[in-house]
C-alpha positions in Angstrom: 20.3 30.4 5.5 22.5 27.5 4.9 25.0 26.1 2.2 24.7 22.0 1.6 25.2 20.1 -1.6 24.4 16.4 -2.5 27.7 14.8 -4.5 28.5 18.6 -4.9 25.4 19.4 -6.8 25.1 22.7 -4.2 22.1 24.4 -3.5 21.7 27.9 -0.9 18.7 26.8 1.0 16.2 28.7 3.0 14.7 27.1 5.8 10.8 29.2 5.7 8.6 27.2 8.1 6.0 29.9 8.6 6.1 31.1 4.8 6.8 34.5 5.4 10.4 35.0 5.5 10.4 34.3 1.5 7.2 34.8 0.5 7.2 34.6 -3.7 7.3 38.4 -3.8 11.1 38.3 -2.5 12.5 35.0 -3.6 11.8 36.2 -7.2 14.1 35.2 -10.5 16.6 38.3 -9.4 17.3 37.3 -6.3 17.8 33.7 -7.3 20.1 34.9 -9.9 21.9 36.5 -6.6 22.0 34.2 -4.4 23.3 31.5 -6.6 26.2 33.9 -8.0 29.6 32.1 -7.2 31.5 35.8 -7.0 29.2 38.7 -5.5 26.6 35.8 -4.1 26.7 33.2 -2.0 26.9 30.4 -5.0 24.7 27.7 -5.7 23.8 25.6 -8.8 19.6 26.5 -7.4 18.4 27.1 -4.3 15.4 25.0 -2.1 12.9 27.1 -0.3 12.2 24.6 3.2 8.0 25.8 3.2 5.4 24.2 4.1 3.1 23.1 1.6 -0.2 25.1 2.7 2.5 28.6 2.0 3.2 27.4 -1.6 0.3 28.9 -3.9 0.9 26.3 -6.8 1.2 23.6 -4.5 -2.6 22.1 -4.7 -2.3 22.5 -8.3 0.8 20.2 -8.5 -0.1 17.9 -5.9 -4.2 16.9 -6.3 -4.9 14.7 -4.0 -1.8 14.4 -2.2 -1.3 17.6 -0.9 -2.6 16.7 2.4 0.0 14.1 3.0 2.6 16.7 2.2 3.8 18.6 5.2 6.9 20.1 3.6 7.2 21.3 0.1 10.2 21.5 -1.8 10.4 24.7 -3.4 13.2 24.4 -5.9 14.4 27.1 -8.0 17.8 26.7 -10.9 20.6 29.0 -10.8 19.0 31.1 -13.2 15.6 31.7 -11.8 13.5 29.4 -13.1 11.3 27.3 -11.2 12.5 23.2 -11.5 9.6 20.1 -11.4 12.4 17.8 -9.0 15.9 17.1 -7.9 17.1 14.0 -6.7 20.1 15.8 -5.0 18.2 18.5 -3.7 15.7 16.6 -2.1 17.8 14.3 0.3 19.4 18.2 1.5 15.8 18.9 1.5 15.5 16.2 4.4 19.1 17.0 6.0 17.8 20.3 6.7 14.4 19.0 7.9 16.5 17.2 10.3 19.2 19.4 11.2 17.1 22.0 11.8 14.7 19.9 14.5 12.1 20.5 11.9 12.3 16.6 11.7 12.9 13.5 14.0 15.5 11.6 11.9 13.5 8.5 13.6 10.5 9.4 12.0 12.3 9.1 8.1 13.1 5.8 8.3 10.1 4.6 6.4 10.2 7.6 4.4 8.2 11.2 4.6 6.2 12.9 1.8 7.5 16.0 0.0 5.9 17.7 -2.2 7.7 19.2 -5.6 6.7 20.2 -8.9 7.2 16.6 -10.0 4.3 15.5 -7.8 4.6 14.5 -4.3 7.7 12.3 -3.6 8.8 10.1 -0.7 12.5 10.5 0.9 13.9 8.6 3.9 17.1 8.3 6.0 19.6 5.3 5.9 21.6 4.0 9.1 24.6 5.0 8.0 23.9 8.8 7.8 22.6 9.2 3.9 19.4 9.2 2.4 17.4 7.9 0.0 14.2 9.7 -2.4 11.7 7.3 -4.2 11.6 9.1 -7.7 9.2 7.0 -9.2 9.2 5.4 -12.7 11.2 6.3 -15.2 9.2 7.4 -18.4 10.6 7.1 -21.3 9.0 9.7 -24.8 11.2 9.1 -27.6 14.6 9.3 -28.8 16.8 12.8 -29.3 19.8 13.5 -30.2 22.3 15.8 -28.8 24.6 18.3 -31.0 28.1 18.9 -29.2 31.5 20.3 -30.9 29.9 19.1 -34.5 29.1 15.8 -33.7 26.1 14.1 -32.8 25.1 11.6 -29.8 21.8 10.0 -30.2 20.2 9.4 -26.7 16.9 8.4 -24.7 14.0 11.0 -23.6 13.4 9.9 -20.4 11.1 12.1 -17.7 11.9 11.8 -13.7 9.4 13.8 -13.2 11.5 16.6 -15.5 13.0 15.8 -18.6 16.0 13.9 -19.6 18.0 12.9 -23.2 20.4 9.8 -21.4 23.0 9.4 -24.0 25.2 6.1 -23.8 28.3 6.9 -25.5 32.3 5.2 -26.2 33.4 8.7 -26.4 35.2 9.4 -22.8 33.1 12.0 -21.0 36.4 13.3 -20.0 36.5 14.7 -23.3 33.6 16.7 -23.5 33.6 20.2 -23.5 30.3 20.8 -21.9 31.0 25.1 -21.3 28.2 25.5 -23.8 25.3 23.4 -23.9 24.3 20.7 -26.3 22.3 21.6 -28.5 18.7 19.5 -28.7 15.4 19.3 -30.7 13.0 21.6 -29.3 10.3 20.2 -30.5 11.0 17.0 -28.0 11.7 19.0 -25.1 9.5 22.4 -25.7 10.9 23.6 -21.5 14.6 22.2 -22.2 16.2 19.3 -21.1 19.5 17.7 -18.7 21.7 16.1 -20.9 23.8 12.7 -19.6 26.7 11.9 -21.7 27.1 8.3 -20.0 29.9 5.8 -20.3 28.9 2.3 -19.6 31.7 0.9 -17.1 30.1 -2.6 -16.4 26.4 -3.1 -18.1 23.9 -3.0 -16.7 25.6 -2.3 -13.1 28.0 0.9 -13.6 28.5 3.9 -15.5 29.8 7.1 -14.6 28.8 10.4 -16.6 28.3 14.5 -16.9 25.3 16.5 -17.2 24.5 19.8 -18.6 21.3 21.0 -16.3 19.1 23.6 -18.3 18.9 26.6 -16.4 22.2 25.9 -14.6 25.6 24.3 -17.4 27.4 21.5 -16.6 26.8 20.7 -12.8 28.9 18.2 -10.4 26.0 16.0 -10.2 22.2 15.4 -10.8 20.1 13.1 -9.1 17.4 12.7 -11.8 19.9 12.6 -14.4 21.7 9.5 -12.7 18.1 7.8 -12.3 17.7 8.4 -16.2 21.3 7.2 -17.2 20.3 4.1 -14.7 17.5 3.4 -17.3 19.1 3.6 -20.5 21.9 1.4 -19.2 19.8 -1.0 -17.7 17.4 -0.7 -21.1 21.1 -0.9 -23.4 21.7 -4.2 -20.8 18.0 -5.7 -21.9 16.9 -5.4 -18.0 14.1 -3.8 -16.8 15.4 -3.9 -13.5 18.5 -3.9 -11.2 20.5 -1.7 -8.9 23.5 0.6 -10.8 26.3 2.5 -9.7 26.3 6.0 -10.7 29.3 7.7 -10.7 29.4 12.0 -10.9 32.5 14.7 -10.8 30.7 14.7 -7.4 30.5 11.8 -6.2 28.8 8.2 -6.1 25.1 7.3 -6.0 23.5 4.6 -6.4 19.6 3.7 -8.3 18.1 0.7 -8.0 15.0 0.2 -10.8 12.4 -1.8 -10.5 9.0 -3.1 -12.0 7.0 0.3 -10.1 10.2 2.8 -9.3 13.1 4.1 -9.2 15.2 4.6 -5.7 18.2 7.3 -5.9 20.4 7.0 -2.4 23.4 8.8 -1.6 24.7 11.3 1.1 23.3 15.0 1.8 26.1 17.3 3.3 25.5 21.2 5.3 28.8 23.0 4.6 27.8 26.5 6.0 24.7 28.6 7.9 24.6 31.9 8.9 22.3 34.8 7.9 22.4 37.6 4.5 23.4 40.8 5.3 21.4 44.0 5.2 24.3 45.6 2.9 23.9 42.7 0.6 20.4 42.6 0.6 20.0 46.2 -0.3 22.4 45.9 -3.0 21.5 46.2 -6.4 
């Protein structure tokens, strides 16, 4: 077991390279709930199951074709059980672990290795300098939503990284926000829920810094998808379909470059803690 985060979105990941140590029998919705309990759990805004992708019994449903060129599988589950399509954050952890764990030659990312995900299968590589970097694919935009916070109203872009998005560009200081509950949305748009980006523009079209509220989670430090969506909308706001974008989080700085196929997220993946559950926790109810 280990403790990592990625710009302090943190995840309690389980390294499973046989499949049997968490089959989906024990890492159920009650023990994520557990694990990722800040004050009688270890604490965790999810956590990633590290399994290969043959273990994972939706994986061929979720991958087609591709499942063959997808060794590992990113099982991802939110704080509150739930299973989630991607994470940009979680995914370069994803490949820390791989490496730190000699699952993994860190020589072997540089090009970039296949994961699988719920999203589809998604390429992720190591940088020189010690971060990483995830191809997340194109941005998709489905409409326009609105968000409903402390009585007003924030109208905002549905965009899909391969889960879904509202990116809302607004002068209000994200400061401000009060985020404890989350916005309310049109369900209608986003039938499974939806992260929310309240997004100040600090330089268009090349900066913004923002908060998210994840479903299944509440306001987090930082999202990886949700920085590749507010990347879109500012670049869109701009009139540019492409460029590179400074992300700023509570967590941290990342950084999405868009272009005419993708989207590339890159930032740093950081291991805080391992060490193993106890028998008295585990038999706890």
């Amino acid at each position: 077991m280990l403790i990592g985060h990625g710009t302090q979105n943190d995840f309690v990941v389980l390294p499973d390279p046989d499949g049997t140590g968490w089959p989906e029998s024990r890492l159920d919705a009650a023990m994520v709930r557990r694990l990722c309990e800040r004050r009688a759990g270890l604490g965790g805004d999810g956590v990633l199951r590290v399994v290969p992708s043959v273990h994972v019994p939706d994986a061929p449903a979720v991958l087609g074709e591709a499942l063959g060129r997808c060794e590992w599988f990113m099982d991802h589950r939110n704080a509150d059980g739930s299973t989630a399509e991607m994470c940009g954050n979680g995914i370069r952890l994803f490949l820390h672990v791989l490496v730190t764990e000699g699952l993994v030659e860190r020589t072997a990312c540089a090009d970039g290795i296949w994961v699988g995900t719920r999203g589809g299968p998604r390429r992720v590589g190591a940088t020189a300098d010690g971060g990483y970097w995830v191809d997340m694919g194109p941005a998709r935009p489905f409409g326009a939503g609105t968000a409903h916070l402390d009585g007003a109203s924030f109208p905002g872009r549905a965009v899909s990284m391969g889960n879904p998005h509202l990116a809302v560009l607004t002068d209000v200081d994200v400061d401000t926000l009060d985020l404890a509950t989350a916005p309310a949305v049109d369900a209608a748009l986003f039938p499974d829920g939806v992260n929310v980006e309240f997004v100040n523009v600090v330089d268009p079209g090349r900066h913004v810094r923002l908060r998210v509220s994840e479903r299944g989670v509440g306001e987090t430090r930082s999202c990886g998808t949700g920085a590749c969506a507010a990347a879109w909308a500012a670049l869109e706001a701009a009139g540019a379909a492409t460029g590179t974008v400074t992300v700023d989080v509570p967590g941290g700085r990342l950084g999405v470059t868009v272009d005419e196929q993708t989207t590339v997220l890159s930032g740093p993946a950081v291991v805080v803690a391992t060490g193993e559950l106890t028998v008295e926790w585990l038999r706890a109810t």
